[in-house]
C-alpha positions in Angstrom: 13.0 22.5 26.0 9.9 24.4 26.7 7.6 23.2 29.8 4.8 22.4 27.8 7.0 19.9 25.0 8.6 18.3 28.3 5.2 17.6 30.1 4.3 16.0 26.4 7.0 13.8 26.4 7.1 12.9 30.3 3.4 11.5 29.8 4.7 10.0 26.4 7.0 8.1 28.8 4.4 7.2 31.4 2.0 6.1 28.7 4.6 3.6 26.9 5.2 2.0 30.4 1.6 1.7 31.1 1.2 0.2 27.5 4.5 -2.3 28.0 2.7 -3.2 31.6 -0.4 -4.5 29.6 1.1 -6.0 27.4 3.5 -8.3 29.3 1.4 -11.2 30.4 4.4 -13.8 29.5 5.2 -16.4 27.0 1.9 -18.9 27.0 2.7 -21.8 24.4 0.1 -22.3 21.7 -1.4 -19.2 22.5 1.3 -16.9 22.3 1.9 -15.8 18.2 5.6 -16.5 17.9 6.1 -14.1 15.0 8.6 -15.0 12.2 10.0 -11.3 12.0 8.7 -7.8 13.4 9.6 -4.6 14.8 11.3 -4.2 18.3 10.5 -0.8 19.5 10.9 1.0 23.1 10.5 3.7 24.9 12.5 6.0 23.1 11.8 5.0 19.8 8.1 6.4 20.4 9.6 9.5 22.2 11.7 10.2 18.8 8.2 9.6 16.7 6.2 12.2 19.3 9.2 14.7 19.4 9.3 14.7 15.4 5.5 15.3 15.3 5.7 18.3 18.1 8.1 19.7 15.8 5.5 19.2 12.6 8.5 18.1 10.7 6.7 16.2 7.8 8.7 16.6 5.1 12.5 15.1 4.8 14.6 17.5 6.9 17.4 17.5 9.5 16.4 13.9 10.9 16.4 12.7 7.2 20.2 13.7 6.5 21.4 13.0 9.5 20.6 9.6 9.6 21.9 9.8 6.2 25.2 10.6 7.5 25.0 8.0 10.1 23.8 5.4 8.4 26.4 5.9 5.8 29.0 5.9 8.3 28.5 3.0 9.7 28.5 0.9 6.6 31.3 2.4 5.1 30.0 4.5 2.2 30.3 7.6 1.6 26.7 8.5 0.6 23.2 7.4 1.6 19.6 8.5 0.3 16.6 7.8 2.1 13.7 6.2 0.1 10.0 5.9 1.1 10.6 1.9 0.8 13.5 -1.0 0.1 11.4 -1.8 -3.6 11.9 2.0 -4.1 15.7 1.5 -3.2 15.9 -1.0 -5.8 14.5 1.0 -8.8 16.4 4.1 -8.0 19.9 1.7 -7.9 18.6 -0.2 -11.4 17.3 3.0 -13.1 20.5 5.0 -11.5 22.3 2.5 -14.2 20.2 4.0 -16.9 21.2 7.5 -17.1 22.5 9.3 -19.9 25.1 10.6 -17.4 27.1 7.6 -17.8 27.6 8.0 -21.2 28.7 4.6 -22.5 28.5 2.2 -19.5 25.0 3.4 -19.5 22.3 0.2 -19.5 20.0 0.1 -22.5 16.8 -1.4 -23.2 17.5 -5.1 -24.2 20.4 -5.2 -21.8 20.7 -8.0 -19.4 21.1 -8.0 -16.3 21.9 -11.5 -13.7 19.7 -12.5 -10.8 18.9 -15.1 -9.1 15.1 -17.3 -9.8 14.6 -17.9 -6.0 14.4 -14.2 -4.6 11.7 -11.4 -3.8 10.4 -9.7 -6.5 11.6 -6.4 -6.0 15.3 -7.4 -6.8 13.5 -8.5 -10.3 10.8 -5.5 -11.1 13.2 -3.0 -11.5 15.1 -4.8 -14.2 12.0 -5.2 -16.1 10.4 -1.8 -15.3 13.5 -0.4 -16.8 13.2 -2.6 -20.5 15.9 -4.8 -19.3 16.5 -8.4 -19.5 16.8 -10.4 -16.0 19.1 -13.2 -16.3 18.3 -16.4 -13.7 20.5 -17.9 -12.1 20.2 -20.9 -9.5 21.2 -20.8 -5.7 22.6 -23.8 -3.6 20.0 -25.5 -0.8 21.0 -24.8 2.8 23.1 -21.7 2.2 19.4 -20.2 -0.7 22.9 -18.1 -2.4 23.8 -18.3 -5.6 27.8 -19.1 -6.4 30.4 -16.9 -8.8 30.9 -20.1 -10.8 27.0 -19.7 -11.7 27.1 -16.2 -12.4 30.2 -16.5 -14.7 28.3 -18.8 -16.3 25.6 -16.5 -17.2 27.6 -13.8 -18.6 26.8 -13.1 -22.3 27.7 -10.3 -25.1 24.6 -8.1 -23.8 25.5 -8.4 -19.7 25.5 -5.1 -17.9 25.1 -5.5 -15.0 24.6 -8.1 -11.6 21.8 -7.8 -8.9 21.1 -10.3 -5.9 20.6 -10.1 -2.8 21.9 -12.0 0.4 19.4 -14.4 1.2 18.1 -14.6 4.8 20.9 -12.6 6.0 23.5 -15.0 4.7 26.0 -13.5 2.3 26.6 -14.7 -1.3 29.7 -14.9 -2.4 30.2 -11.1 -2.9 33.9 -10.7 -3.2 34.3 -13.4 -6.1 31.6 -12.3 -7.6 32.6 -8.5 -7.4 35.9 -9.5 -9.2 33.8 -11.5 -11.9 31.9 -8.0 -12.1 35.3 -6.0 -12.4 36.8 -8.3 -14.9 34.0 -7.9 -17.4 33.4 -4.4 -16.1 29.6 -5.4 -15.3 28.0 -2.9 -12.7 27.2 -5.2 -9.2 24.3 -3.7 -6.9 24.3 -5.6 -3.5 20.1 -5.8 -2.1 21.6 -5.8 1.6 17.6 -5.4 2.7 18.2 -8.7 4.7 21.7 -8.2 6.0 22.5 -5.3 7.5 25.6 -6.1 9.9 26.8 -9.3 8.2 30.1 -10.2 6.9 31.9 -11.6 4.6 35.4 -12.2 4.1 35.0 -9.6 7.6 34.1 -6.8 5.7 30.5 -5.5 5.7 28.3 -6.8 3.1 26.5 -3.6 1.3 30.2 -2.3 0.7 30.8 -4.6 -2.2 29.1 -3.4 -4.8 28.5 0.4 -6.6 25.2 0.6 -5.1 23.8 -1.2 -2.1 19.7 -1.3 -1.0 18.6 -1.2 2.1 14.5 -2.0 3.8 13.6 -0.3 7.0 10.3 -2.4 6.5 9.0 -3.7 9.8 10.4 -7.0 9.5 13.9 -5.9 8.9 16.9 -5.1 10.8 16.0 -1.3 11.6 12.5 0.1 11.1 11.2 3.3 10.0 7.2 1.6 9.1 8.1 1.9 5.9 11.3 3.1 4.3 14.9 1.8 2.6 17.8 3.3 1.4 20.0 3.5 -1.4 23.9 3.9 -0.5 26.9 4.3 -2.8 31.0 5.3 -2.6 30.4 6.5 -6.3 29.9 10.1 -6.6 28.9 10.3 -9.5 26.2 7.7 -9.0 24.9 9.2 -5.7 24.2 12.3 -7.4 21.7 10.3 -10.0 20.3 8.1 -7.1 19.5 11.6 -5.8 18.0 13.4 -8.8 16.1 9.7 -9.7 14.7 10.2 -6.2 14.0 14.2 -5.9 11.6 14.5 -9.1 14.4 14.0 -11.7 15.4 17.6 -11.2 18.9 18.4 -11.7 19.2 20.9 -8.7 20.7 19.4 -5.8 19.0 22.0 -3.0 17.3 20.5 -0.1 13.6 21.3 0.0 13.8 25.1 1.6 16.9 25.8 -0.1 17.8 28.4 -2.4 20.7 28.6 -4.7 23.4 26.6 -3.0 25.4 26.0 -5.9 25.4 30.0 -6.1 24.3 30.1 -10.1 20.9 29.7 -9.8 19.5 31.6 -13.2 23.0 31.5 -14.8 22.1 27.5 -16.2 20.8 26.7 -20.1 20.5 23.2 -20.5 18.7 21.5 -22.7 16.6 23.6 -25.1 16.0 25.8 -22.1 16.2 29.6 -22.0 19.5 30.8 -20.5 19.2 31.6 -17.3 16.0 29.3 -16.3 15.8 28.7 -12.8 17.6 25.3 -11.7 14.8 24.6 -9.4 13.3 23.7 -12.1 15.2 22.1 -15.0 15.0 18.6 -14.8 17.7 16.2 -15.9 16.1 12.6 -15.4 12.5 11.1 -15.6 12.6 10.8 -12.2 10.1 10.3 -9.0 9.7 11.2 -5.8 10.5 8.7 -3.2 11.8 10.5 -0.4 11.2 9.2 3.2 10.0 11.7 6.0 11.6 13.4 9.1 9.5 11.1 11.2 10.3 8.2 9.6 14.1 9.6 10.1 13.6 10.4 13.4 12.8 6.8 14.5 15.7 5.3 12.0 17.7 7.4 14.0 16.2 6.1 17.9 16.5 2.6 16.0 20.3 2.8 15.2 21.4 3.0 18.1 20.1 -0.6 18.9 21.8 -2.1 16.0 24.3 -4.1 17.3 22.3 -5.6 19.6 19.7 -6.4 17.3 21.9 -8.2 15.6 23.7 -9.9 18.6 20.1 -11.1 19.4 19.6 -12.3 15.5 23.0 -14.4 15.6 22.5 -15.8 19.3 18.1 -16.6 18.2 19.5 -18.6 14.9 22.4 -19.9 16.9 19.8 -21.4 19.5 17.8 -22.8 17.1 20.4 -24.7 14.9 21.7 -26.4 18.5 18.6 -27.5 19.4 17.5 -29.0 15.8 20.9 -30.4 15.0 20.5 -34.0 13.8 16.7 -34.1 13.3 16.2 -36.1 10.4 14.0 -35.4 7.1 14.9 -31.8 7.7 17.7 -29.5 5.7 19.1 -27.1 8.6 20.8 -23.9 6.6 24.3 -23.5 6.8 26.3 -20.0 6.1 28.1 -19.3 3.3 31.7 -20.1 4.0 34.1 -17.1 5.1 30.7 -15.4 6.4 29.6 -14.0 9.4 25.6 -13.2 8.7 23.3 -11.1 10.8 20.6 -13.5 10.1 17.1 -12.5 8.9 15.3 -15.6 9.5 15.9 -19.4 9.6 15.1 -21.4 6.5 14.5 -25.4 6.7 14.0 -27.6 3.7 11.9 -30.5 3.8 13.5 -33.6 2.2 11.3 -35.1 -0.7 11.6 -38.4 0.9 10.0 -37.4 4.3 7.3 -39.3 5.7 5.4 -35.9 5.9 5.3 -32.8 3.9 6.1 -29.5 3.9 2.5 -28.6 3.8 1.8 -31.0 6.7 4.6 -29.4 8.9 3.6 -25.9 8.1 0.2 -26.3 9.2 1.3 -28.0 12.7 3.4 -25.2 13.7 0.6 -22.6 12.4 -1.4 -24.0 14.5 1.0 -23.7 17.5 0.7 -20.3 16.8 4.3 -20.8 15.3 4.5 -18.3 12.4 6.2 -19.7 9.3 7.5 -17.8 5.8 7.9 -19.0 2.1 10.9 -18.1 1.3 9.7 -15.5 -0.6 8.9 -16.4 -4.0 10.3 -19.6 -4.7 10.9 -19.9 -8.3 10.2 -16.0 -9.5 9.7 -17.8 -13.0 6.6 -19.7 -12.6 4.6 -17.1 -11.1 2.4 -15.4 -13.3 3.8 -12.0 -13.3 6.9 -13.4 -15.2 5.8 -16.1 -17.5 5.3 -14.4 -20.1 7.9 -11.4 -19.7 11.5 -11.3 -21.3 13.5 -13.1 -19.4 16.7 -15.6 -20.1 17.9 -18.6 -17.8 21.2 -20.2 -17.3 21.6 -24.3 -16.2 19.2 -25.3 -14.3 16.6 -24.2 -11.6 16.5 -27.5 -10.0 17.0 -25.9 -6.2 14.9 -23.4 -6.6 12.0 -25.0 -7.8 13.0 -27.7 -4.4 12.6 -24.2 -2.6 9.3 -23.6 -4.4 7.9 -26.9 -2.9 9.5 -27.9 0.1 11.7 -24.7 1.6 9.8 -22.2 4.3 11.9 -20.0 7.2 11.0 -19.6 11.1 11.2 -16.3 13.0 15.2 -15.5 14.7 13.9 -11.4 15.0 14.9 -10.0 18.4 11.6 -10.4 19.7 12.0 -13.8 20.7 12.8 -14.6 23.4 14.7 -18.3 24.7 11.6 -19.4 26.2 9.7 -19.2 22.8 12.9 -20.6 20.4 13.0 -23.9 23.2 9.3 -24.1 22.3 9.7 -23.8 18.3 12.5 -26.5 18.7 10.5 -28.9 20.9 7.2 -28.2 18.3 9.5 -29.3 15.3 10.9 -32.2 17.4 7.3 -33.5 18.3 6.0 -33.2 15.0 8.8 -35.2 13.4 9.6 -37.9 15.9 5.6 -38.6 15.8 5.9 -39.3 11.8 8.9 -41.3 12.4 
């Protein structure tokens, strides 16, 4: 290391502890924003952001594959590709389904594909930005999952394909429904953006399905600012994710590289000229939604604080269960049975026959400086944005139009601290007990 880069990052140091010293002025209820999710960043997270910029690597690069590898490793697959953002995970995994490369089990336009009504939208957009046909299903109150028995319900002649993710951090139930996927050989990509680390049956949920998403959004488990990822066992489809994501070219050369695959100008596809350079022959209308070494570089400083991230996520929504256990008018959430989830945040449904509503309750603990969450987009199908597009549902969406109404989530993020939970669970406590 050269003097001038280690007298850069020394007073990088020396600044972040100056910073963290003005910053701690202690938990102050009611004045004190409890945040419902956000990033948890140290020291050497902003000493991996500073040491990527001294280096001026801007493009993906050497921090962008190896967190590839690592990130790979430790969910058990054997590929990973970076994206610039979770909803950019999702279309590459949904559009990776599309290619001509998979000859008959390819999707089509008109093909459906089964979801669930009370999600985000980006597990949806991707279906429709492709000229597929989502397929709702509804989810159970307290675990917000969707069950096999609904998803085999759902399955018609024109079913490709299953997307959903696990809600909150709490895993649906991903090995029945990866069987019901095998049996009717149905393609099954898990949207893990809200639970990296949990469990279910004890193996890691994103190792399910054929393609797994992943958000490294602020609010998530790991954070890059923005960022996701898009991680697969299948060979075959990690080398569309990649093209889908690199420009739709078919050359598989980092940026920099030069004929890896040794053949360079020896390639005519398409109605090509033999011999046209690889670099340039493109195999896929693609994008480009690659993330940056920077963004790398911190994903990297980030994993290494994974497991107690989500030690502090289980022990935050432990906490807070305990503490609100046996409050009436409110529906605590419950994990999926056989699961172990690294929860993303903690959901409570207000009962339609409470003496105060949902509404009412938000408001008081807004104004406590308590932050609250819909959970996400209640019913997807009575928002504007999907009234009038193709879409087909199955039974009814009873639960997740009670979700629409009377469902919002409280903060469990790492952040918080015991101090600040004790306060959330006196808040809801006093607000209740006042109403009768």
């Amino acid at each position: 290391m050269s003097d001038h880069r280690a007298l850069v990052l020394d007073e990088v140091r020396k600044y972040h502890q100056e910073q963290e010293q003005q910053a701690d002025r202690g938990f102050e209820p009611g004045v004190t924003e409890i945040w419902p999710s956000g990033a948890v960043l140290d020291e050497e997270d902003r000493l991996a952001l500073v040491e990527a910029a001294l280096e001026m690597r801007i493009a993906a690069g050497r921090s962008s594959r190896k967190f590839e590898s690592a990130f790979a490793r430790r969910l058990g697959r054997r590929k990973a590709h970076l994206t610039n953002s979770g909803s950019s995970a999702n279309l590459l995994a949904v559009s990776a389904l599309t290619s001509p490369h998979l000859e008959d089990r390819r999707l089509r336009p008109g093909d459906e594909v089964i979801t669930v009504a009370a999600g985000f939208p980006t597990t949806v957009n991707p279906i429709l930005q492709n000229g597929l046909v989502p397929v709702f299903v509804d989810v159970d109150l307290g675990t917000y999952n969707t069950t096999a028995d609904r998803v085999a319900a759902a399955i018609g002649p024109r079913t490709r394909a299953i997307i959903i993710a696990h809600a909150l951090g709490n895993p649906f139930e991903v090995a029945e429904i990866t069987q019901l996927a095998e049996e009717h050989e149905l393609f099954l990509i898990e949207d893990n953006c809200d639970a990296v680390g949990s469990r279910y049956d004890g193996k890691l949920t994103g190792t399910f399905g054929d393609l797994t998403t992943v958000s490294f959004y602020p609010a998530h488990h790991l954070t890059m600012g923005e960022g996701g990822c898009v991680l697969t066992s299948n060979l075959a489809l990690a080398r569309i994710v990649e093209s889908l994501r690199d420009w739709g070219r078919d050359c598989w050369c980092e940026p920099g590289e030069n004929d890896k695959c040794l053949k360079r100008f020896q390639y005519q596809m398409g109605t090509l000229p033999a011999g046209y350079d690889h670099k340039y022959i493109f195999s896929h209308v693609g994008y480009n939604l690659k993330a940056t070494d920077i963004q790398a570089a911190l994903g990297l400083s980030q994993l290494t604080k994974l497991d107690a991230f989500i030690d502090a996520r289980k022990r935050n929504w432990s906490r807070l269960h305990d503490g609100l256990a046996g409050v009436p008018h409110l529906l605590l959430p419950s994990a999926t049975p056989r699961s172990d989830p690294s929860w993303f945040g903690f959901a409570l449904t207000v009962d339609v026959e409470a003496p105060f509503t949902r509404a009412e309750f938000v408001d008081f603990l807004e104004g406590r400086r308590i932050g609250t969450r819909r959970l996400f987009a209640g019913n997807l199908t009575r928002h504007p944005a999907y009234i009038d597009q193709p879409h087909r549902v199955v039974g009814s969406l009873v639960n997740s139009d009670v979700i629409t109404d009377q469902t919002f989530w409280i903060g469990v993020y790492p952040g918080l601290t015991d101090e600040m939970i004790d306060y959330v669970v006196d808040s809801v406590k006093e607000f209740v007990e006042a109403r009768g």
